[in-house]
N, C-alpha and C positions, 0 to 999 in steps of 0.2 A: 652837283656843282653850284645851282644858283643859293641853295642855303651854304654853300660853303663860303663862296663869295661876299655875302651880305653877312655874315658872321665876322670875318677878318676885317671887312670896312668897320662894324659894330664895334668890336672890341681891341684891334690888336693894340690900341693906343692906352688899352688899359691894364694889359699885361697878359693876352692870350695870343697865343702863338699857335699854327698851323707845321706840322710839317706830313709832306703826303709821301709816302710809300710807294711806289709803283714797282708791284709784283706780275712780270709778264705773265697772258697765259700762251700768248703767239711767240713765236720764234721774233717775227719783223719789232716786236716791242720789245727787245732786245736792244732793239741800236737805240746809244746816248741821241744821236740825232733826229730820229723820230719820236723821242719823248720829249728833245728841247720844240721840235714842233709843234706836239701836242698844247705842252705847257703853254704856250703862246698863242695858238688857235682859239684854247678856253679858258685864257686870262686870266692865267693862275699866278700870283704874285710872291705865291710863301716856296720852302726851300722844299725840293722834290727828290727821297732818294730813288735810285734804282737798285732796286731789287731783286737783281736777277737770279742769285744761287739761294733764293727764299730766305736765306739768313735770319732778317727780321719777320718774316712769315711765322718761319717755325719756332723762333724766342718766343713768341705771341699765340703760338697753337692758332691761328687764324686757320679761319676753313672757307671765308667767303669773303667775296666780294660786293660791294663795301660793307668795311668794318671800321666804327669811328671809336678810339679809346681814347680817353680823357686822364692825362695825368696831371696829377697839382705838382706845386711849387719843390715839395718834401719829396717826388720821386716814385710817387702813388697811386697806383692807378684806382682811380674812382667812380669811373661810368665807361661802361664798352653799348654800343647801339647797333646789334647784325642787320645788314641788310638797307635798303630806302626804307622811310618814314620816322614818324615819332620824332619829328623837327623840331616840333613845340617843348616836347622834353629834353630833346637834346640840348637847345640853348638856354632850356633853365637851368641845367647841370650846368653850363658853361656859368651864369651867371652866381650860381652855388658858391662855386669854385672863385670867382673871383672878388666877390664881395666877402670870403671867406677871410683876404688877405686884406681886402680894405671894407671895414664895413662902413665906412662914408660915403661911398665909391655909387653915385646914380645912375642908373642904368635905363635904358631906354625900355617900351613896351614890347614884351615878345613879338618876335614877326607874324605877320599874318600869312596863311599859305602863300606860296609863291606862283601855283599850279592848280588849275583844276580839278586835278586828281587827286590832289594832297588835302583838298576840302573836306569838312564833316559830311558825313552823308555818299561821299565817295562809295563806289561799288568795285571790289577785284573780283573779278571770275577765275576759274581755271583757264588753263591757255596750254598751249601744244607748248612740249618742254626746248630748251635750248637743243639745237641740233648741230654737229659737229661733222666729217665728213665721214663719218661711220655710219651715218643715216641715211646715203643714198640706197634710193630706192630700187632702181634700176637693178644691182648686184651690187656685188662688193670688191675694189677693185682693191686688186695688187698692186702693194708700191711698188713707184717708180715707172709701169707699165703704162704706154698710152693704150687708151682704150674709147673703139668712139663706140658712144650711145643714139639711142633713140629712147624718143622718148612714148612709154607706153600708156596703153587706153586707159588701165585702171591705177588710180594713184591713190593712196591713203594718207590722212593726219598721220606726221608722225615721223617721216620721211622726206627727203626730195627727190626731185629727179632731173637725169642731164637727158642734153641733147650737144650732140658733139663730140668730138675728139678732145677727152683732157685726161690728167697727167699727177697723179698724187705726189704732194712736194712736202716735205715734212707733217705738216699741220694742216695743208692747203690743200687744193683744187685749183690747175692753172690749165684755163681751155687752151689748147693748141690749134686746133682750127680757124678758118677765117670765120666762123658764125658759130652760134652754142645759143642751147637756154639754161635758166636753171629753172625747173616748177615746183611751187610750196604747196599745197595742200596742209592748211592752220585755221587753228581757231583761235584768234587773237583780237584786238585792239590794235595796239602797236606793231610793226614787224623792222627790228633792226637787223642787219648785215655787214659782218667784218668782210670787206673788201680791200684789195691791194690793185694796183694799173699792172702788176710785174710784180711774177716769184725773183726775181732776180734785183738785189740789192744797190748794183753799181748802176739800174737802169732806174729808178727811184727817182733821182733828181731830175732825170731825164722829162718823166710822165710828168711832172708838178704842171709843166710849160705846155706839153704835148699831154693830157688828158684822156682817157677811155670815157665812152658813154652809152649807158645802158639803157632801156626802153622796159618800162615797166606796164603792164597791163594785169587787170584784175578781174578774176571769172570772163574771163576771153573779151575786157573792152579795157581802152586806158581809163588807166587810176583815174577815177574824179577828183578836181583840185579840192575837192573837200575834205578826200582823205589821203593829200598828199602831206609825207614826215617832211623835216625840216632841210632834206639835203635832195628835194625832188623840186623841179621844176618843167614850166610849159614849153614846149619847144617845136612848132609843124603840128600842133595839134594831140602832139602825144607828150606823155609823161617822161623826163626823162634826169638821169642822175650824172654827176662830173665825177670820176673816180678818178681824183690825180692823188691818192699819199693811203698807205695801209692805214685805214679806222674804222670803227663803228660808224656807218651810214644808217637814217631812222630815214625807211623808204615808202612806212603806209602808219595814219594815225585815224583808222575809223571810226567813228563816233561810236559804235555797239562790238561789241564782238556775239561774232555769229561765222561759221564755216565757209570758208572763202576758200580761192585759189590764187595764187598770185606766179606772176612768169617774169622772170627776168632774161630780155635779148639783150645779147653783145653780138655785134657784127665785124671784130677781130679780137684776132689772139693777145692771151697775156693776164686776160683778168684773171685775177686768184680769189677764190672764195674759201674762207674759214671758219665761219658759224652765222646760223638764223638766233636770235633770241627775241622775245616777244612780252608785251605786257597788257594789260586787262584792266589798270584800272581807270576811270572813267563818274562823270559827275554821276549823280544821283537823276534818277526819274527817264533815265533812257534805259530802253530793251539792252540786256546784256544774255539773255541767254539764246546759245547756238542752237543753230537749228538741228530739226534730227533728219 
């Protein structure tokens, strides 16, 4: 998003146009109203479609998330880029492409990273893979069925685990209980989490006002503010998150990735959980490898 942004300031004045896709993979990213949301939260200015019966997905054979295609002026497509990175090439294609149709047309100097991570010299490690609610560790629970947990002595990469009373909702995990944890066992850098206040759609607007808040702690002490993500903050001494609106929450940014535990408390009902994803990459000259 911040090279997207700084791209449409760059150029749209000179004939390059943005339009974004948004192909759900959650049910809640379904509703037109939690994407005009979104749009707005991350100040997205260009035309956005929704994508829900994959249509444009599968015209495009896409297989991942993100995917930036480039077409010229003639209807062409000329550059696809799978995946984050390769910024720097991305916006000389763009600049390719538009100097193609004016070659008068001056252009500013490639941007410079935006990100620490995006830097030369940057380090990606392995990292424990996206995990979805097919990865609890605890057992495997049957839709629709409540079922409460505890949470056990041994836990591996790989999986998570509950603690509590919850309730498998389409795609989700909605604790039912007045208290629940979830535990990670990861080897990451990064650890984001799709979170929602409420499986339940018509209560949505509700939470925006009225809020859920979770209590993060890591290898049994709160997160250090040094590896708190962007949507954690201080509060009594502990680490703790606002969960009002279904998104991507980034709830731990550690300098190394090395094997960690991470625990999320909620102390009522309603929080829905939908996926961990995680990322690795990190400046250069710091320890990146896990421990054994």
């Amino acid at each position: 998003m911040p090279y997207l942004r700084a791209w449409y300031d760059r150029y749209a004045d000179h004939g390059f146009e943005i339009i974004g896709v948004h192909t759900p993979e959650f049910i809640f990213a379904r509703d037109p109203g939690q994407v005009k949301a979104a749009v707005g939260r991350l100040g997205i200015r260009w035309p956005v479609i929704l994508d829900n019966d994959q249509v444009i997905w599968t015209a495009y054979a896409n297989r991942y998330w993100p995917t930036i295609y480039l077409v010229d002026t003639d209807g062409y497509l000329r550059y696809r880029q799978i995946g984050e990175g390769a910024y720097a090439q991305s916006e000389a294609a763009i600049q390719s492409l538009l100097t193609e149709k004016n070659t008068d047309l001056e252009l500013p100097e490639l941007l410079p990273t935006l990100r620490p991570e995006d830097a030369p010299g940057a380090v990606c490690a392995p990292t424990t893979q996206e995990l979805h609610i097919d990865a609890v560790g605890n057992s495997q629970p049957p839709l629709d069925e409540h079922l409460s947990f505890t949470l056990p002595a041994e836990r591996v990469d790989g999986h998570f685990y509950l603690d509590g009373t919850w309730r498998v909702i389409d795609d989700g995990l909605t604790l039912e209980s007045e208290g629940g944890t979830i535990t990670l066992p990861y080897h990451a850098a990064t650890v984001n989490a799709v979170l929602s206040p409420s499986a339940d759609p018509d209560l949505l607007p509700y939470r925006r006002d009225d809020p859920l808040h979770i209590t993060l702690t890591q290898d049994g002490e709160s997160l250090h503010p040094g590896s708190f993500g962007e949507d954690v903050y201080i509060a009594s001494g502990q680490a703790m998150v606002r969960i009002d609106a279904p998104r991507m929450y980034t709830l731990v940014r550690n300098p190394d990735v090395q094997i960690r535990e991470l625990s999320l408390s909620i102390d009522e009902p309603g929080l829905t959980f939908y996926a961990f994803s995680f990322g690795s990459c990190i400046t250069s000259g710091v320890n990146h490898t896990a421990k054994e």
